[in-house]
C-alpha positions in Angstrom: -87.7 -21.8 -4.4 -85.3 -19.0 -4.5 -84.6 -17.5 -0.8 -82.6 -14.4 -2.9 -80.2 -13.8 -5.6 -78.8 -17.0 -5.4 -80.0 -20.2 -7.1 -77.2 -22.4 -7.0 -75.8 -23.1 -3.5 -72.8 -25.6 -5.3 -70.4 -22.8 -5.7 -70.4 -20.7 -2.5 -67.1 -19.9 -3.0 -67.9 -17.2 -5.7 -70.4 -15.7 -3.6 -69.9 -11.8 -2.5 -71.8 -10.9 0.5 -75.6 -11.8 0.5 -76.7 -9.7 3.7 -79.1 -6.8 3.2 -77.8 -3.4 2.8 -74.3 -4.5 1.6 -72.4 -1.7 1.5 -73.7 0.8 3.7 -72.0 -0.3 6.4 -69.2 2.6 6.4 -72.5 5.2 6.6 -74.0 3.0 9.0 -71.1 3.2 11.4 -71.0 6.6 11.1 -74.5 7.5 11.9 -74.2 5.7 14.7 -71.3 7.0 16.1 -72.7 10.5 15.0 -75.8 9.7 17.2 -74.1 8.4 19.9 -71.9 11.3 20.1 -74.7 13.5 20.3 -76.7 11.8 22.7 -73.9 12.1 25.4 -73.4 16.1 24.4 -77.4 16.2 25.2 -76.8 14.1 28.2 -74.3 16.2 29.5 -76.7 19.5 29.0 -79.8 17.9 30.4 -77.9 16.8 33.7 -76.1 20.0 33.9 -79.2 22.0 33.9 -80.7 19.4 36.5 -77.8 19.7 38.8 -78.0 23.8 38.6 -81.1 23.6 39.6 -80.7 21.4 42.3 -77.7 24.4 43.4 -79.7 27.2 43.5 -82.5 25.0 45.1 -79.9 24.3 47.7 -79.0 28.1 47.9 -82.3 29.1 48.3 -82.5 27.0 51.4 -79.7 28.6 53.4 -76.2 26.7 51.5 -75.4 23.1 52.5 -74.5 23.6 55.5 -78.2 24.6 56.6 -79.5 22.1 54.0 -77.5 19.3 55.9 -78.2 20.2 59.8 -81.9 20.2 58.3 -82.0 16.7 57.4 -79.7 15.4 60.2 -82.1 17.1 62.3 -85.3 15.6 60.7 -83.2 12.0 61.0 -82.8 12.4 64.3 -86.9 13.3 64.9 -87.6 10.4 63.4 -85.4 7.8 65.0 -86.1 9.7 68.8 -90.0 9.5 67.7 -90.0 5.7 67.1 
């Protein structure tokens, strides 16, 4: 039974690599890297346009000062209301 291109296990010695895709290693590493790169560039975007929102959200409700007394406020409701 043959479990690949080799038939005779007696002279491993001669053997060149016997993995699948031998070599496309170089492309693979780059691909990945490529992707990788990427992902944290759209990362970066998607979390920048969350967190500008999340300003003018902020804004909207008075600046973060007002934001702030707001929820120390509503803390402070609920602890006195328990």
């Amino acid at each position: 039974m043959s479990t690949g291109l080799v038939d005779n296990w007696l002279n491993i010695d001669t053997f060149g690599p016997i993995y699948p895709f031998v070599g496309t290693e170089m492309f693979l590493a780059v691909v990945g890297i490529a992707f990788w790169v990427a992902w944290h560039i759209w990362q970066i975007k998607k979390e920048n346009a969350e967190f500008k929102a999340d300003i003018e959200n902020i804004n909207k409700q008075g600046g973060p000062g007002k934001v702030l007394d707001d929820e120390a406020r509503r803390e402070m409701e609920d602890t006195v209301g328990q």
